[in-house]
Each structure stands twice: as structure tokens, then as C-alpha cells.
MITI-707941 format. One line per field, with one value per residue (C-alpha): x, y, z. Coordinates in Angstrom, 2 decimals, always signed. Layout:
BEGIN
u X / ...
v Y / ...
w Z / ...
! end
This chain:
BEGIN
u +223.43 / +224.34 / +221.56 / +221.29 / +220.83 / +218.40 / +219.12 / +222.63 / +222.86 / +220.95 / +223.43 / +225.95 / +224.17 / +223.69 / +227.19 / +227.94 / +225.11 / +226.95 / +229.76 / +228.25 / +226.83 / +230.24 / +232.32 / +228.98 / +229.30 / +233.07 / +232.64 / +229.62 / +232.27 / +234.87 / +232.25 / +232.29 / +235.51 / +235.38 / +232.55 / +234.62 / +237.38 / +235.00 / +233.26 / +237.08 / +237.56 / +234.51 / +234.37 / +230.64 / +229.09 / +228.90 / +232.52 / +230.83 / +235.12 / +234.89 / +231.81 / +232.31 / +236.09 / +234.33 / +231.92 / +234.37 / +236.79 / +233.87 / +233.01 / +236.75 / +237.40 / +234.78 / +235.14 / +231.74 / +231.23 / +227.40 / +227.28 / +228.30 / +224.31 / +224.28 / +227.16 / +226.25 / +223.20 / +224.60 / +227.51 / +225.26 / +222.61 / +225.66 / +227.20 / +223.19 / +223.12 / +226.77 / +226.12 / +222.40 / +224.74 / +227.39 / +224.60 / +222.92 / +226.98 / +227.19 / +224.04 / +223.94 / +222.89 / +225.33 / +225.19 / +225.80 / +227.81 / +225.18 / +226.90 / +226.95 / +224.22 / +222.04 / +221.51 / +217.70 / +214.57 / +210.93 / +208.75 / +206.61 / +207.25 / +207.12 / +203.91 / +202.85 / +202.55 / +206.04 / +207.15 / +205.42 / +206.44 / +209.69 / +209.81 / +208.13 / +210.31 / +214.00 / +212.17 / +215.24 / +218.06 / +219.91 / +219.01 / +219.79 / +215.71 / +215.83 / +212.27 / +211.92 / +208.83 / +208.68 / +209.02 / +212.03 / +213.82 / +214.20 / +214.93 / +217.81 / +219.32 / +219.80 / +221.59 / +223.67 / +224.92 / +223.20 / +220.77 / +221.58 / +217.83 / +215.01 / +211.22 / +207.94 / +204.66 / +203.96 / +200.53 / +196.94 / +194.42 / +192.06 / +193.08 / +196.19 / +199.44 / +201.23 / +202.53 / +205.18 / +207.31 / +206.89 / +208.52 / +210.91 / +212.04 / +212.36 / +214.38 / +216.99 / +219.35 / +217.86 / +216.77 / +213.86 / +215.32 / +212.01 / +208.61 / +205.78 / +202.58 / +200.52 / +197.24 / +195.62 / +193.09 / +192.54 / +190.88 / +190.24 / +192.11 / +192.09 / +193.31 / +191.79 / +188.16 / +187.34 / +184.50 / +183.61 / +180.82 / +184.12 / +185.89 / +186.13 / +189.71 / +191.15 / +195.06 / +196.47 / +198.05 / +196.33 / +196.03 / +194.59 / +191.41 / +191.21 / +190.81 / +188.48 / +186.46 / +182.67 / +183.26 / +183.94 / +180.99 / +178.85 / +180.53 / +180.48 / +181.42 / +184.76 / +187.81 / +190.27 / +193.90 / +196.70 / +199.40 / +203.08 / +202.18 / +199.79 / +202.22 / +202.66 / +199.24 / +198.82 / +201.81 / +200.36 / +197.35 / +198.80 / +200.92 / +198.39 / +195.72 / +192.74 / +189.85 / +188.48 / +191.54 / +191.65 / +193.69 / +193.51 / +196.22 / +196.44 / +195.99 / +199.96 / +199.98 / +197.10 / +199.07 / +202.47 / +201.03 / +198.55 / +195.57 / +191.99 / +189.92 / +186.78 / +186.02 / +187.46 / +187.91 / +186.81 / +188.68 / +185.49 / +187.70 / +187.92 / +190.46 / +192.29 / +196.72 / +199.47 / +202.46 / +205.74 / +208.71 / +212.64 / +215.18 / +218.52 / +221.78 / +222.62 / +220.75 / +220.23 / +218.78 / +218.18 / +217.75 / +213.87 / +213.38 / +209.84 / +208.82 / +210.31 / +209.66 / +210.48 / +209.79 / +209.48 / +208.55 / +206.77 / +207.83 / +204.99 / +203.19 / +199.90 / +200.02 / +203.12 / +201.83 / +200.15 / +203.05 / +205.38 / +202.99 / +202.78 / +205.99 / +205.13 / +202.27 / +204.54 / +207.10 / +204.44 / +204.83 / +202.27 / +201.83 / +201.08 / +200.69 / +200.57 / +200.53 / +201.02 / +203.11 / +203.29 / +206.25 / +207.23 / +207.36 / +205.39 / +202.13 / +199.68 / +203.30 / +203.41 / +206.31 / +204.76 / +205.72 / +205.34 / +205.60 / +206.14 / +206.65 / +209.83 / +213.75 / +216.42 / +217.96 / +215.34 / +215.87 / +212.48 / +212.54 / +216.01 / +214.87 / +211.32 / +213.37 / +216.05 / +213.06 / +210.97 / +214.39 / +214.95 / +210.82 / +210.77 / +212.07 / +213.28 / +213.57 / +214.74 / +214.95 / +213.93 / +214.55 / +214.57 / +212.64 / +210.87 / +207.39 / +205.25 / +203.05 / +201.23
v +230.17 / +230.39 / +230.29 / +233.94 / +233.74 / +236.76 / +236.27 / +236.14 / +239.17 / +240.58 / +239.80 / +241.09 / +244.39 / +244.37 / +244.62 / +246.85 / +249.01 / +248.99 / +249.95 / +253.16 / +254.09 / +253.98 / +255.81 / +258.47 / +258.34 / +258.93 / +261.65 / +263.70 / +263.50 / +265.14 / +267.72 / +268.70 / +269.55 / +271.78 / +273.66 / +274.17 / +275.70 / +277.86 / +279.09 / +280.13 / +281.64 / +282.91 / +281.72 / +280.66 / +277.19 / +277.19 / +276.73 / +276.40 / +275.42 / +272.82 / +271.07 / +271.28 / +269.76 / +266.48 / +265.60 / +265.72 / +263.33 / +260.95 / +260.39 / +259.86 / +257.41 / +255.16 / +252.36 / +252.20 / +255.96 / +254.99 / +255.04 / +259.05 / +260.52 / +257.79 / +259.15 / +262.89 / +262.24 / +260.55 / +263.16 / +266.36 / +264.98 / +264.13 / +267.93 / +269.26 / +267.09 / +268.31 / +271.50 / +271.38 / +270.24 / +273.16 / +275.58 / +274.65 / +275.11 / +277.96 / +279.31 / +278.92 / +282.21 / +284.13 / +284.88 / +288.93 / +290.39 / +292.36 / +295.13 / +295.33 / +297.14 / +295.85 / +297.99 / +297.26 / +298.56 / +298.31 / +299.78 / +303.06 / +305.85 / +304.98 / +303.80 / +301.63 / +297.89 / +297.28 / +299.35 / +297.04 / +294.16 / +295.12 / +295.83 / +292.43 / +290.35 / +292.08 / +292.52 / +292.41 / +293.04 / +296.22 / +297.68 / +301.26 / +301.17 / +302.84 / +303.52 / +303.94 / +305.08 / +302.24 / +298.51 / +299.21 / +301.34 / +298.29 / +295.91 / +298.11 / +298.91 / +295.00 / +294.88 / +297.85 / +297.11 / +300.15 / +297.71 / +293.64 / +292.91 / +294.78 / +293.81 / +293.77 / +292.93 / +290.13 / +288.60 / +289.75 / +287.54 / +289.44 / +290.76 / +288.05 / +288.39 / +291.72 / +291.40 / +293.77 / +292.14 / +288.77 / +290.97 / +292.24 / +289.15 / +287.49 / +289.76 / +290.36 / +288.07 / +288.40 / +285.43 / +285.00 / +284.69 / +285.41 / +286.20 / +288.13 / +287.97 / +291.81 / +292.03 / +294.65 / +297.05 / +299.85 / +303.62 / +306.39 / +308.96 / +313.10 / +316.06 / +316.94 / +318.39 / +316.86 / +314.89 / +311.78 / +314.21 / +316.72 / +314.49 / +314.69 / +313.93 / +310.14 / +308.98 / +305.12 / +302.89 / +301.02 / +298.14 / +299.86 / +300.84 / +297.45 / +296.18 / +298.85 / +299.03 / +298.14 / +300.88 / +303.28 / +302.23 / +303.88 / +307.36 / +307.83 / +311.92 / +311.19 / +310.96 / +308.57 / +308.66 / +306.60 / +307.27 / +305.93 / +304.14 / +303.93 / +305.74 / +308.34 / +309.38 / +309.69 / +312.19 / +314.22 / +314.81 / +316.03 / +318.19 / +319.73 / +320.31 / +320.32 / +318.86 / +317.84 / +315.27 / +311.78 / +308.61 / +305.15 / +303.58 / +301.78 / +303.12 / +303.40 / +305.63 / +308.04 / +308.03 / +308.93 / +311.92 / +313.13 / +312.27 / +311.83 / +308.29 / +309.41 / +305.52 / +302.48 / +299.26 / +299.68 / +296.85 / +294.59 / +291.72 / +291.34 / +288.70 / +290.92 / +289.88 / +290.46 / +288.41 / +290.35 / +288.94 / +290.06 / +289.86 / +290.07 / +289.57 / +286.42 / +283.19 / +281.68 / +278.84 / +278.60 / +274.78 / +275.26 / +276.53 / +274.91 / +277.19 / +277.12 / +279.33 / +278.68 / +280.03 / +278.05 / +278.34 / +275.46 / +274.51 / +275.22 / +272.08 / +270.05 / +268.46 / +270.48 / +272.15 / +269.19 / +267.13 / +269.98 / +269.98 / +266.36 / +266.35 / +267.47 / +265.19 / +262.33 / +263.77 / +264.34 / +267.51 / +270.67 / +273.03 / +276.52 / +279.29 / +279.20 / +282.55 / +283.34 / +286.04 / +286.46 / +286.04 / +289.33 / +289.19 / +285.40 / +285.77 / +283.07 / +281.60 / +282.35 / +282.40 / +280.77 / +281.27 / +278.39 / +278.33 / +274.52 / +273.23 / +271.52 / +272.01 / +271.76 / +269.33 / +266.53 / +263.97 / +263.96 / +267.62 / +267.66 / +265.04 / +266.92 / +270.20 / +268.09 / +266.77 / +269.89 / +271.54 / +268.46 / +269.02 / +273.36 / +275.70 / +277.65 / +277.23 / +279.22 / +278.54 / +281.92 / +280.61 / +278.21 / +280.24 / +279.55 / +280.48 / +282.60 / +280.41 / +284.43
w +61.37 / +65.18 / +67.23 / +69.43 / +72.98 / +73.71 / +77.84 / +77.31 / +74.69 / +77.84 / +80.22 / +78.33 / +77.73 / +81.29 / +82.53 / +79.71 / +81.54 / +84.56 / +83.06 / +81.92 / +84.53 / +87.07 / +84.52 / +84.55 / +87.90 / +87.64 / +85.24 / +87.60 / +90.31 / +88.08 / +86.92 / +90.30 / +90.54 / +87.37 / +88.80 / +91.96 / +89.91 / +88.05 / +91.16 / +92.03 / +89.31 / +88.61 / +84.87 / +83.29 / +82.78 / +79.12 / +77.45 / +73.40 / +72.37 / +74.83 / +74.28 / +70.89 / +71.52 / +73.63 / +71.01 / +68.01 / +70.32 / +71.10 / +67.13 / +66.30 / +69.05 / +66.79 / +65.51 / +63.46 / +62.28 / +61.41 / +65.57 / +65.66 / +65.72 / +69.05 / +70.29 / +69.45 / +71.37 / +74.61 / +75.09 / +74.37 / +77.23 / +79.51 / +78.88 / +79.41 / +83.23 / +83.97 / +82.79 / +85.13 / +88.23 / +87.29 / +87.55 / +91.24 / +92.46 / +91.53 / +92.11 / +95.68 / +97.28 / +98.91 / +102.56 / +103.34 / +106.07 / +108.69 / +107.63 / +104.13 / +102.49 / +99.39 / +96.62 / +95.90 / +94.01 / +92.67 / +90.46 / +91.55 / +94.62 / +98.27 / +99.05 / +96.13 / +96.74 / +94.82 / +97.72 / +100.15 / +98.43 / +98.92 / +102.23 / +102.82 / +100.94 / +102.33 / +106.12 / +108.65 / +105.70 / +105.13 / +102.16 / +100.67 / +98.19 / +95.16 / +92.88 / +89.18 / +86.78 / +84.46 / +84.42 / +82.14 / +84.32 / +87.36 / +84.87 / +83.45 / +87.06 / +87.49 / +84.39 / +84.97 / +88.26 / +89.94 / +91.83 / +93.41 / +93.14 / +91.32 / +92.52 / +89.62 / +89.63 / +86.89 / +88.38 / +89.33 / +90.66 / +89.02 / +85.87 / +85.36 / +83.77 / +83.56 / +79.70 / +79.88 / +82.63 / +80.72 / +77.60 / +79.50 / +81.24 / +77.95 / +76.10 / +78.93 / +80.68 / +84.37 / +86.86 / +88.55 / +92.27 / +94.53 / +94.67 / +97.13 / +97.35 / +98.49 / +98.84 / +96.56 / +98.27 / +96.35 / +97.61 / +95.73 / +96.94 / +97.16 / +99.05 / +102.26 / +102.27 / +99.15 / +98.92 / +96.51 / +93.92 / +93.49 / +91.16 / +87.57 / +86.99 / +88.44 / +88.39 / +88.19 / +86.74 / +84.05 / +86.17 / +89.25 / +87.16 / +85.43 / +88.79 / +89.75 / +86.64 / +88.56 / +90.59 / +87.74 / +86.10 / +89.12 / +88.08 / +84.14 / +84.43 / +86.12 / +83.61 / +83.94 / +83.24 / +83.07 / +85.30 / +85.57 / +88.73 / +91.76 / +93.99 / +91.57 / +90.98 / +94.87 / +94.68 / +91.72 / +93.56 / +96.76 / +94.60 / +92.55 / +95.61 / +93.60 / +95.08 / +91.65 / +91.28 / +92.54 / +91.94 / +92.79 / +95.82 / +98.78 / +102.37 / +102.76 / +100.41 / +101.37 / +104.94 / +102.69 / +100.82 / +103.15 / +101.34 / +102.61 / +101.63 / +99.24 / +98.57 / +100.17 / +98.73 / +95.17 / +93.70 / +92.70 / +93.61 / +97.56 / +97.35 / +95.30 / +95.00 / +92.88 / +92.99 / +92.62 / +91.54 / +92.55 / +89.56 / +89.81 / +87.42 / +89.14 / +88.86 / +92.56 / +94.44 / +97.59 / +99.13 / +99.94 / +96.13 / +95.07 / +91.74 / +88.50 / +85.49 / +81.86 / +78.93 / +75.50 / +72.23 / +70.73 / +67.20 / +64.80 / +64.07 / +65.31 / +68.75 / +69.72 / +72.82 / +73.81 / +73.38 / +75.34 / +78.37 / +78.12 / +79.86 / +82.59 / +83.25 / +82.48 / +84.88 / +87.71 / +87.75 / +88.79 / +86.42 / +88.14 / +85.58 / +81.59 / +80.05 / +76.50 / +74.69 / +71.01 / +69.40 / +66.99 / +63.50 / +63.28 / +63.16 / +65.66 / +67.20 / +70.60 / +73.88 / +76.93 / +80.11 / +82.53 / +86.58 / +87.77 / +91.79 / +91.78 / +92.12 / +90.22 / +91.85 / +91.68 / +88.56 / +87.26 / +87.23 / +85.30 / +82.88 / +82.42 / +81.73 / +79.32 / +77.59 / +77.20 / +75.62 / +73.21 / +72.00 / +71.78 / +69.36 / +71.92 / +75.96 / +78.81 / +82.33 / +84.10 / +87.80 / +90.46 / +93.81 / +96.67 / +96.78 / +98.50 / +100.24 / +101.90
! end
């Protein structure tokens, strides 16, 4: 039997190596040119006929068939990088005319902190605003065309995640394209001449009394119901004029409705923010983007959440934000929604995100943003 030469098997393997890697290079460069067409033509990434098309080609062109699970594998992670590069191309933001106007919105009624968080976030831009009751109703306008960009609250620093925006952004096809930070300083609010032992009856959202809940606990008699929105409580009470009704908003919006401060600051948190996010139909990137969100679904098994974040470590990459969402109709399986720092366009954060698909049950890249550093 021959004797094998391991360094020259090596060698070999070596300039086969290099081989690979300039027609890879050869094909990105080509890839580039199909995404440049696209753009034109304003076609999608994913072709399903065509992918399919390249991997049946690669198997026939064998000459072993026991290689084709190989090959399978190589050509399906060279469509996923193509298909990565594809996306930042045509995601690149597009730069408005002064003159045109943006069709955008937010949850609550002028004067709640989506309101502020909009005006924040599109300060200088021409924008025609539009406000809706529910969560529901933004994410809808995006969808519909009736708004570019839709703004949400998803984040508290005291009470955490707002669940139904997670929902929401997982069962429709919007992307993450920005985010603003508000600070939260809530008032209880009522109708001039009132005075703090007239109340019985409080407004607010749900989340505007989770956040105030210490203060609450000082006034037992005083009933409190949950309202569509801060904004909207503030403009219940003004409407109603009864000194026995209160809700809980910001300052902007005691100015708005011409309502009188009974209590200031009654969030028990004094470093109280939410973090807002702005959807829109289109995924984006803009070249300082520095926070991803993803959303997976781990396979059910031992180890597998440990073995999904595990990526990231390995990648050296920060996680941000984990937050859990269970997933209907399984019992104990859960959705989680993850906010990394990185960009798209770095390798390890491609390979991280090429791994963590390869390892969940399910995976969806939510967007690619910069964030607010408030």
C-alpha cells in the first residue's frame, strides 16, 4: 500500500481552497449585479424556483452522488450570504425630496409620549402625523399603505416589555427601522379647580398605572380604569369636566387639554423610559445601524437555548434584550425576541445570524437600526 503524504494531501487541499474561494469571490461579484437588476426592477430577494433550480444543477454535475448532502449544504449557505448581501442593497434608506411629505403615525392622541417620540425621532422632516387607538391600528396603516412609518412603544425601564407589540411584530411582515428613547414622567391630571381629595374616578393606559402603582397605593378609594391610551384619558377628562375624574399623562398633555397638575411625578421610578420603535413596510439600513432584533424559536429539546445564545458569545457579540413570548397552541415553547449591537454587514454578525438560523425552529430577522444612544 502507497504510503500517504499528509503535507502533500494538504497542499493539495490547499490550492483547491483557493480555488473556492476566487470562484466565491467571482460569484459575490455577480450577486451584485443581480441585486442591481432587482433594485431596477424592483423584484424581491427570495426567487424559491431559482434556488431550488441551483441546487438540483449542483447534485447532477456530480460525479460521486454520496457527496450531494455536502453539496446541498455548501450551495444553501452560499444562496443564505448572497441572499444577506442582496438584502443590505436594497435596503439602503431612501433619501426624500424637502418637499415631499411623509405619511407617519403613532399610537395615542397628541400629547402622549408616542406623540413625542415621534416628533423626536422625524425632528426637521416633513411629515403629515396621523394617531390611532390601538397598537393594532399603527401596525395595520404600515401594512396598508396609509402610513410610510408607524411609531410603538415596546420597552419600559420599569415594567419591561410591552407584549402586544412583540405579538404584533411577529405575526406581520413589518421591519424594525428605528428606535427613541422618552422619558416617562407621569402626573395625575384633572380639570381646573379640582383638587387631589376630589378624585374617585382615574384614566390610563394599563401601563401608566403599572408604573404608578406606589402612588396608588397611598389612595385606596380612587378607582382606576383602563383607558385606550395616556393621551386619551387626558382628553376624556377635559371633555367630561368633572372634578371627581383624573387620569394619568405627561405635562404635554395637561398643556394640550387644559388640564391642571393634582400630583406630579408619580411614576415610583424616577429614571423612568420607554423605548419606541418606528415600523415600516420596508426593511432599511442605514450605514451607522448598531441594533439588531430577531426573533427565534428554539427547537424543543435540553440545552437548546443555551446552545442558541451560545452563538452569540462565540461570535462576540452583546446581547441587549431577551424577552419571551409564548408560542400558541404549544404549551411551555416559547418565541424570543432578541436585540444584539452589530450590523449586517460585519462577517461575524452574518455567520452568528447563519448559525443561529441553522440551530432554531424558526428565525426572523426584525431589523437592522441605529440606536438611541438618549
Amino acid at each position: 500500500m502507497e504510503k500517504l503524504d499528509l503535507e502533500a494531501i494538504r497542499r493539495r487541499i490547499d490550492k483547491i481552497d483557493a480555488q473556492l474561494v476566487a470562484a466565491l469571490e467571482e460569484r459575490m461579484e455577480a450577486v451584485l449585479e443581480v441585486a442591481a437588476y432587482k433594485k431596477q426592477q424592483g423584484l424581491p430577494v427570495l426567487d424559491a424556483a431559482r434556488e431550488a433550480q441551483v441546487l438540483s444543477k449542483a447534485c447532477m454535475r456530480l460525479q460521486h452522488k454520496e457527496y450531494a448532502p455536502a453539496v446541498t449544504a455548501m450551495m444553501t449557505t452560499i444562496m443564505e450570504q448572497s441572499k444577506a448581501l442582496e438584502h443590505v442593497l436594497l435596503a439602503e434608506p431612501r433619501v426624500l425630496p424637502q418637499e415631499e411629505v411623509m405619511e407617519v403615525g403613532c399610537f395615542g392622541m397628541p400629547g402622549s409620549y408616542s406623540h413625542q417620540a415621534l416628533e423626536r425621532y422625524f425632528a426637521g422632516q416633513h411629515i403629515n402625523r396621523h394617531h390611532y387607538a390601538l397598537f393594532e391600528d399603527v401596525v395595520q396603516a404600515v401594512k396598508n399603505g396609509e402610513i410610510k412609518y408607524g411609531v410603538l412603544p415596546i420597552e419600559n425601564s420599569s415594567t419591561g416589555g410591552i407584549t402586544e407589540v412583540y405579538d404584533l411584530l411577529r405575526h406581520h411582515d413589518c421591519s424594525i427601522v428605528g428606535e427613541q428613547c422618552v422619558k416617562i414622567e407621569h402626573n395625575l391630571l384633572g380639570v381646573q379647580g379640582a383638587k387631589l381629595e376630589d378624585v374617585t374616578t382615574v384614566y390610563s393606559h394599563p401601563q401608566g398605572f403599572a408604573q404608578s402603582k406606589e402612588f396608588f397605593h397611598q389612595y385606596p378609594q380612587m378607582e382606576l380604569v383602563p383607558y385606550f391610551s395616556t393621551s386619551k384619558s387626558a382628553e376624556t377628562v377635559r371633555e367630561k369636566q368633572d372634578k371627581h375624574l383624573a387620569a394619568v399623562a405627561g405635562k404635554q398633555a395637561a398643556e394640550m387639554y387644559g388640564l391642571q397638575i393634582l400630583a406630579a411625578n408619580i411614576n415610583y421610578n424616577s429614571n423612568n423610559y420607554t423605548r419606541f420603535i418606528v415600523i415600516s413596510n420596508e426593511a432599511e439600513q442605514a450605514p451607522n445601524a448598531n441594533k439588531i432584533t430577531v426573533v427565534v424559536a428554539v427547537k424543543h429539546e435540553p440545552g437548546s437555548l443555551y446552545r442558541t445564545l451560545g452563538h452569540f458569545y462565540h461570535s462576540g457579540l452583546n446581547m441587549m434584550n431577551l424577552e419571551s413570548r409564548p408560542i400558541e397552541g404549544k404549551s411551555w415553547e416559547y418565541f424570543f425576541h432578541i436585540d444584539l449591537v452589530g450590523n449586517l454587514r460585519e462577517e461575524r454578525v452574518r455567520q452568528a445570524l447563519e448559525q443561529l438560523s441553522d440551530s432554531c425552529a424558526y428565525c426572523k430577522i426584525l431589523g437592522n437600526y441605529p440606536a438611541d444612544g438618549r
